[in-house]
N, C-alpha and C positions, 0 to 999 in steps of 0.2 A: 375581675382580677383574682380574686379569691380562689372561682372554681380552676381558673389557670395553675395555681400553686396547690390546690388538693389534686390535680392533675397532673403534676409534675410528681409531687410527691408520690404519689400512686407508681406513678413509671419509673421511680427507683426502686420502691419497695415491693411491688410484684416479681420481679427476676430474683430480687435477692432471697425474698422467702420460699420461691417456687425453688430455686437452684438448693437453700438448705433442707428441701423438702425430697430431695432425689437422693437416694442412695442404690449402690450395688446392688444387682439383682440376688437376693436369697437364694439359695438351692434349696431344692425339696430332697426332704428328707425319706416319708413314709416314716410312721408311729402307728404303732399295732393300733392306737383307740381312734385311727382317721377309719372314715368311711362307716355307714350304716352301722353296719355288725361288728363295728373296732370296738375291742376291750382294753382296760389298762393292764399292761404287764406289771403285777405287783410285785415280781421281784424284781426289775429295773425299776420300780418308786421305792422300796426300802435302801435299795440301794443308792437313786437320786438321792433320798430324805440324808443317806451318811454322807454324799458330795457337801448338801446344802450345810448340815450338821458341822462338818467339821473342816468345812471351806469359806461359804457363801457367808455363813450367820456371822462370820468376825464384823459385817459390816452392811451388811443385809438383814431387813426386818420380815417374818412373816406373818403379818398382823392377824389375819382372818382363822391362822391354825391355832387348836389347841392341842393340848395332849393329846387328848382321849379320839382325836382326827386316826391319830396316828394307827391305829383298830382298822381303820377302814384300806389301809394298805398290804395289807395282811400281817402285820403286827400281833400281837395275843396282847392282852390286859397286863398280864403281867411284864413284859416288856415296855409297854407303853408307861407302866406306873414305875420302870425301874428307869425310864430315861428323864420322866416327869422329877425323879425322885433325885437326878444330879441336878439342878437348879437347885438356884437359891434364891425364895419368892419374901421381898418384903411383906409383911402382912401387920394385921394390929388398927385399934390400940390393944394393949391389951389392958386388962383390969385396974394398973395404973396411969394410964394412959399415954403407954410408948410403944414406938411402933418397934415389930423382930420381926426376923428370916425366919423361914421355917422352909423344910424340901418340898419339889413341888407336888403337885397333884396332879390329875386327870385333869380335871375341869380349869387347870391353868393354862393360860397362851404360851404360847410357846416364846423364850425371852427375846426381848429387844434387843441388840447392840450400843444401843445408844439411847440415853433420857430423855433427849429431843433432839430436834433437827440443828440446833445452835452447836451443838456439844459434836453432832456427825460432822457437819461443817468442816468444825476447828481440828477431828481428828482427818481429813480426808484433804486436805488441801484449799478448800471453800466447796469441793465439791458435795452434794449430795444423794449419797447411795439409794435410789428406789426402792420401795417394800418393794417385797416377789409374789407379794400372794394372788395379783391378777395380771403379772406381766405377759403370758400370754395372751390374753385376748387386749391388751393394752396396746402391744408392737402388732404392727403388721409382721406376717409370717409368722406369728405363733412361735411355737418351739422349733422350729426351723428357725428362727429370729436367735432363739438363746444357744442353739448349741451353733449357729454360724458366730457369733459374736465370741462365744469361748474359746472357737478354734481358728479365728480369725487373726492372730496376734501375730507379730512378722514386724523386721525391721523395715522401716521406710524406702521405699525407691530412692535413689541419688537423686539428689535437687529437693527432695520433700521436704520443706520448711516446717518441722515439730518445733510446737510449742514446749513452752518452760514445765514440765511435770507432767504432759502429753504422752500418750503410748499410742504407737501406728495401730490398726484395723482395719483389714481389708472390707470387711462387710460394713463397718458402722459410718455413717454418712458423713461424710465429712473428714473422713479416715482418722481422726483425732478423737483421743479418751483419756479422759482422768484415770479410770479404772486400769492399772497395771494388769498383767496375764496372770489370773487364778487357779490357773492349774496346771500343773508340770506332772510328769510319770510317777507312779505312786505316792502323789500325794494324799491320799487315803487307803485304806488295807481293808477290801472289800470283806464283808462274814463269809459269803457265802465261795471264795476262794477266785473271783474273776478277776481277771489282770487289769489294774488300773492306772491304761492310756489314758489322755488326755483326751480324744475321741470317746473312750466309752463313759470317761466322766459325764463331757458335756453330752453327750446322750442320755444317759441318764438321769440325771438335775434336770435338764429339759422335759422329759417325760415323769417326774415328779412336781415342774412347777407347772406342766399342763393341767397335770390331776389339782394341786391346789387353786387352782384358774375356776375349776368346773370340777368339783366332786363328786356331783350327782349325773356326770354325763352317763354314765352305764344306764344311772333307773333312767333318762332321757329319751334313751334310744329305746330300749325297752318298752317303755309305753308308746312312743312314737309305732314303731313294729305294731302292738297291741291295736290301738287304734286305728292304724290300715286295716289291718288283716279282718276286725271289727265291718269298719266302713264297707267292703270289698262286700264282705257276706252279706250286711245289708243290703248293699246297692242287687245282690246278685239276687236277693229275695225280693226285693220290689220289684225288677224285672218280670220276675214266676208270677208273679203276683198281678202285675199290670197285663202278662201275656195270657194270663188266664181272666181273669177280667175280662177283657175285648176280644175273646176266644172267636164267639159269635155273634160279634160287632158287624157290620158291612158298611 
C-alpha cells in the first residue's frame, strides 16, 4: 500500500517539476571570449561594471568582487581607488571601542545592497534578489541567459493570468518574475560616449558578469593552447624518436 502512494505521488510530482524545469529556448548570442581564442572585451566590462554600478547593485549583490578586481578590466589603480573611495565601509573598533565609516579601499568588496537576506526580502516584495558573481555558470545559457532575460520584458499575451506583483518574460520559465524591467534607454550615460539601448546595456552587464563568473578564463585558455601546443611537440618527438629507434628493426 505504501509503495502504491509513493507511486502515485511520484506521478504528480514528475510532470509538474519536469514542466517547471522547461523554459524558452535561449538565443545565441556570440561574446568575443566564446571559443578557444575568445578574449574579454574590456571596454564592454568597464562599461557592463557601470550597467551593474548604477542599475543591478540597487539590489544585487557581487559578493566575490573586490575593488582592486576592478584593475583587471582595464581599469588603472587609480580609478579603481577613486570608485573604492565612494563607499562607505563600516570598520573599527577603534581605540574606544566604537565601530566608524571610513571611504573605501582596494582591498574592500564591493558593497552589498542589503545586511541580509531578511532585510532583501522585506525590501523586494518576499522576493529574493540573487548575488551575480556566478550567475553565469549558475543559469544554463550563460550570458545569453542574462541579456535574454533583460531584454525579454513585454506585456502578457491576452488571457495570461499575471500574478499580484508579477512582470511577463518571454524567456524566463514560467513567463512570470518578481523582478520589474531594469533597463530603459539611457538609463546610464556610458564614459566612453556609446548609446545606451537597452540591448547594449544587457549586453554588456552580460559580458561583465561572464568575466565575474570566470576571471581567470583568458590565463585558462592560455595555458590550455600552451599545453597542446607542448603535448603536440612531444608526441611528434617520441615519434623521431621511436622511428629512429626501430630504423633497422625487421
Amino acid at each position: 500500500m505504501k509503495r502504491l502512494m509513493l507511486a502515485a505521488a511520484l506521478a504528480i510530482l514528475v510532470p509538474t517539476a519536469a514542466g517547471a524545469a522547461e523554459g524558452p529556448a535561449i538565443p545565441a548570442h556570440g561574446w568575443p571570449s566564446d571559443g578557444l581564442f575568445g578574449r574579454f572585451d574590456k571596454t564592454a566590462l568597464q562599461r557592463g561594471f557601470q550597467v551593474y554600478e548604477q542599475v543591478c547593485s540597487a539590489c544585487h549583490s557581487l559578493k566575490y568582487i573586490y575593488f582592486r578586481n576592478l584593475t583587471e578590466i582595464g581599469l588603472s589603480t587609480d580609478q579603481a581607488k577613486a570608485i573604492a573611495a565612494e563607499d562607505e565601509v563600516e570598520d573599527g573598533p577603534d581605540d574606544q571601542g566604537e565601530m566608524f565609516t571610513r571611504p573605501g579601499k582596494l582591498s574592500d568588496p564591493l558593497p552589498r545592497p542589503f545586511p541580509n537576506p531578511q532585510a532583501a526580502r522585506a525590501a523586494n516584495n518576499g522576493a529574493l534578489p540573487p548575488d551575480l558573481s556566478l550567475i553565469t555558470v549558475a543559469r544554463e545559457g550563460g550570458a545569453d541567459y542574462v541579456y535574454a532575460l533583460l531584454t525579454g520584458f513585454e506585456e502578457p499575451p491576452e488571457g495570461f493570468a499575471l500574478g499580484d506583483g508579477m512582470n511577463y518574460n518571454r524567456y524566463f520559465p514560467g513567463h512570470q518574475i518578481a523582478m520589474p524591467p531594469p533597463l530603459f534607454p539611457d538609463a546610464v550615460t556610458y564614459t566612453d560616449g556609446t548609446p545606451a539601448t537597452v540591448e547594449q546595456m544587457a549586453a554588456d552587464v552580460a559580458q561583465f558578469l561572464n568575466w565575474t563568473a570566470e576571471p581567470r578564463l583568458e590565463d585558462r585558455k592560455r595555458i590550455g593552447i600552451k599545453t597542446f601546443l607542448f603535448l603536440l611537440v612531444l608526441a611528434g618527438l617520441f615519434f623521431a624518436c621511436k622511428r629512429k629507434v626501430w630504423a633497422k628493426a625487421h
